[in-house]
C-alpha positions as MATLAB code, in Angstrom:
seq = 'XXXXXXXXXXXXXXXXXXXXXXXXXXXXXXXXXXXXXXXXXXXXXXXXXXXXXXXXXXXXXXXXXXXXXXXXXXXXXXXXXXXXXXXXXXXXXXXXXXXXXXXXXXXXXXXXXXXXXXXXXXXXXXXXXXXXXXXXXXXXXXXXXXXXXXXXXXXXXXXXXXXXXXXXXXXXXXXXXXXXXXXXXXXXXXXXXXXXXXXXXXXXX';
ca = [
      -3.240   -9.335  -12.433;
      -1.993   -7.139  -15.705;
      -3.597   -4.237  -16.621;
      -1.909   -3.098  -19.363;
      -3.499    0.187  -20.137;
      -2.604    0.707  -16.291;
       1.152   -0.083  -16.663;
       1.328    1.947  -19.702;
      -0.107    5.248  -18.428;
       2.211    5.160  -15.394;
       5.393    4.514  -17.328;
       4.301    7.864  -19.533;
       3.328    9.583  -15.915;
       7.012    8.356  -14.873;
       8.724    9.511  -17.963;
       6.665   12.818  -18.076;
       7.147   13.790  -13.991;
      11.364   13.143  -14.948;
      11.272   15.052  -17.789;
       9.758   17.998  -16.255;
      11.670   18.043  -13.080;
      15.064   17.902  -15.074;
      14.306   19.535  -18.543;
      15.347   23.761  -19.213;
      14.180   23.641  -22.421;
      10.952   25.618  -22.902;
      10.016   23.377  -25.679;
      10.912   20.123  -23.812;
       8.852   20.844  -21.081;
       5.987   21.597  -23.439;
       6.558   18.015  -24.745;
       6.687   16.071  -20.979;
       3.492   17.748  -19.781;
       2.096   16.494  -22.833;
       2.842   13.246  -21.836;
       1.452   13.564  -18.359;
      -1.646   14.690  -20.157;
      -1.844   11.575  -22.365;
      -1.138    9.898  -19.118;
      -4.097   11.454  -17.583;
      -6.325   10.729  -20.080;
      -5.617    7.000  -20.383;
      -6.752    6.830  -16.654;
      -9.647    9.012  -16.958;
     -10.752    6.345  -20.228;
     -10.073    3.156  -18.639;
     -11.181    3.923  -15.058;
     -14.530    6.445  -15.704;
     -12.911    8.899  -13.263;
     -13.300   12.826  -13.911;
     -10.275   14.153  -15.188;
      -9.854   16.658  -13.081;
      -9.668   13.969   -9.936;
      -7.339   12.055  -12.044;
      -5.311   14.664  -12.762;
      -5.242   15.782   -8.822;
      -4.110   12.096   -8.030;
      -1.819   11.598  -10.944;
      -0.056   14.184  -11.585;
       0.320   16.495   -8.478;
       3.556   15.333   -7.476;
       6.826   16.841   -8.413;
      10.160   15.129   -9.075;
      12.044   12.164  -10.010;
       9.084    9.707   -9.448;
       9.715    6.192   -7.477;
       7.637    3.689   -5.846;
       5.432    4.470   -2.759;
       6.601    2.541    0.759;
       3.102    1.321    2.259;
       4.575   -0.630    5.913;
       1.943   -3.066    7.442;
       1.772   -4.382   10.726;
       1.602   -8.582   10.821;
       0.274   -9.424   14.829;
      -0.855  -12.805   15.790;
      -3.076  -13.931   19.039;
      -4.246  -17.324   19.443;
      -2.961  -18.351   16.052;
      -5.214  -15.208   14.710;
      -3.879  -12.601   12.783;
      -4.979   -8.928   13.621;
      -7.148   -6.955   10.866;
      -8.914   -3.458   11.331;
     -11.847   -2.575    8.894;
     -11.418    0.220    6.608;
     -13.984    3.074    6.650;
     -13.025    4.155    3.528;
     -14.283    0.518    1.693;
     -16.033   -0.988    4.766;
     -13.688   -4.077    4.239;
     -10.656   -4.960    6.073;
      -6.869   -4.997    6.185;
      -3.457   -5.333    8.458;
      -3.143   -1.963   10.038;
      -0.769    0.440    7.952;
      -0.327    2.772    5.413;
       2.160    4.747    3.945;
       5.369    5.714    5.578;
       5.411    9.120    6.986;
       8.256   11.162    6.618;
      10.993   10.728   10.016;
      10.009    7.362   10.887;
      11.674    4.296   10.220;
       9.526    1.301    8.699;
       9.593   -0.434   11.935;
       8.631    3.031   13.931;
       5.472    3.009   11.008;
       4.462    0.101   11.412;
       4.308    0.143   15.397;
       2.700    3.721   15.234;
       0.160    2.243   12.472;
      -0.848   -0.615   14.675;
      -1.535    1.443   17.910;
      -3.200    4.505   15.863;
      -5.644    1.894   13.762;
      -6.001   -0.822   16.314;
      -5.550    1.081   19.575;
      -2.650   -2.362   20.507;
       1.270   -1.296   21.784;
       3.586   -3.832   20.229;
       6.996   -3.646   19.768;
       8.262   -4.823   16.259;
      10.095   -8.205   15.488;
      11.310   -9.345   12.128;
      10.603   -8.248    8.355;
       8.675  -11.063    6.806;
       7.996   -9.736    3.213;
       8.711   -6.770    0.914;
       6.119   -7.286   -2.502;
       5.942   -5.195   -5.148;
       2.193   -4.297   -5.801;
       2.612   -4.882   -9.386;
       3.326   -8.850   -9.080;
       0.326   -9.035   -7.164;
      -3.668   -9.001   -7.476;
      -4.284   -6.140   -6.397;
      -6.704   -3.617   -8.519;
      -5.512   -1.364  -10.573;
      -3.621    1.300   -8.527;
      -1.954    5.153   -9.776;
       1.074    4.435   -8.243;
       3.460    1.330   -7.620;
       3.968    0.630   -4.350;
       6.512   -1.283   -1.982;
       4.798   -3.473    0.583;
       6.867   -4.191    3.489;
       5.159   -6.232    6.423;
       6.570   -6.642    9.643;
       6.161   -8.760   12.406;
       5.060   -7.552   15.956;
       4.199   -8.407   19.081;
       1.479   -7.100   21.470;
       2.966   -5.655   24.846;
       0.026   -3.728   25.961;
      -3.154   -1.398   24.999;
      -7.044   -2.550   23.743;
      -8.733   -2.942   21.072;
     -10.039    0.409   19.575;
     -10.437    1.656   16.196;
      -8.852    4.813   15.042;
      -9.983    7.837   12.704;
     -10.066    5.953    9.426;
     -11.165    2.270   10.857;
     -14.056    1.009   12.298;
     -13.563   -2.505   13.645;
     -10.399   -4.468   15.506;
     -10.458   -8.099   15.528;
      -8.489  -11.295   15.166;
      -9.222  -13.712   12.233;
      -8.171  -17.439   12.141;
      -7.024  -18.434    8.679;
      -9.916  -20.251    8.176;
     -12.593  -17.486    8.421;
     -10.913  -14.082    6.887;
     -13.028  -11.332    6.124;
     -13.671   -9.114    3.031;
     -10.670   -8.065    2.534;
      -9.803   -4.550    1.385;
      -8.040   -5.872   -1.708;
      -5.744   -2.449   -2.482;
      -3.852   -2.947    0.542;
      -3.943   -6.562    1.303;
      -5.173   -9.860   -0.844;
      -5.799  -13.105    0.682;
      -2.926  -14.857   -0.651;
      -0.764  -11.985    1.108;
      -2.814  -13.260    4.423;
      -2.285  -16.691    3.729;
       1.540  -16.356    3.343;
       2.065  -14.820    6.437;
       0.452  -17.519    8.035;
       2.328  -19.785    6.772;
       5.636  -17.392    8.564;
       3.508  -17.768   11.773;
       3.825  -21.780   11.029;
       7.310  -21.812    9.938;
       8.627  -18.758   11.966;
      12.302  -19.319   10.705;
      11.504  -18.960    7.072;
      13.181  -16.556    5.264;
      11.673  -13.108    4.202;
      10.593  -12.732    0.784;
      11.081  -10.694   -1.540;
       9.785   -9.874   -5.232;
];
């Protein structure tokens, strides 16, 4: 889905956040936090959001900015695919989230699944990396790298973790609301089709 405004204001955030991290010049600087103003603004417009949260999410970070890694955890059971529901939407996802600092992307994902789902797996093979922006996804602040990765269950129970609510194993042909910022159905759908075709390549945007 294209959202213009959306892919406008974070190339200006981009260009800004650069500037500022690698400019001297008094009057430079003046300049790129003008931009990350503008950029600012164009959320607050398009999106309703205070500016002051917008700013807090948008521009707090320092830096040559790059795309987010968000790592998510692809188990199947029964020909069921594992999904936790999100407190924060009441809707549900794979377990994941962003990768913490120290861990590889396999070491996230496996530390994901047991802290969301309360399951011990040990990981397998990278199915798909997907770049947020060539999916439909809502509009997001940042663009991310989604990298899911097979695993398999050696051991634990179901339980949900601080920010879920609910473990449980969907066949293809029943998903749930799905919590659309960090998974979409056609996501889902093509890693079913891995679980049907396990020696399919990864893909990769």
């Amino acid at each position: 889905m294209s959202h213009k405004w959306l892919e406008w204001a974070k190339r200006i955030q981009s260009i800004s956040q650069a500037g500022l991290a690698f400019s001297e010049d008094v009057y430079d600087i003046e300049r790129f936090e003008e931009l990350r103003d503008i950029s600012a603004e164009i959320m607050a417009e398009y999106t309703e959001t205070e500016m002051a949260k917008v700013k807090e999410l948008f521009t707090n970070e320092t830096g040559y900015q790059t795309p987010k890694a968000d790592v998510r955890g692809v188990v199947f059971q029964d020909d069921k695919i594992l999904m936790v529901k999100e407190k924060i939407d009441d809707s549900w996802s794979l377990p994941g989230g962003f990768c913490d600092i120290g861990f590889s992307s396999a070491e996230n994902a496996v530390k994901e699944i047991k802290e969301e789902s309360g399951f011990k797996v040990v990981p397998g093979k990278l199915i798909a990396v997907l770049d947020t922006n060539k999916h439909a996804h809502p509009p997001l602040p940042y663009q991310y790298y989604k990298i899911f990765i097979h695993c398999e269950i050696v051991g634990g129970q179901a339980s949900h973790g601080v920010e879920t609510k609910g473990v449980q194993f969907f066949p293809e042909s029943q998903l749930p609301p799905l919590s659309t910022k960090r998974n979409t159905e056609s996501q889902i759908r093509m890693l079913f089709d891995f679980l049907r075709n396990p020696n399919k390549r990864a893909i990769i945007d």
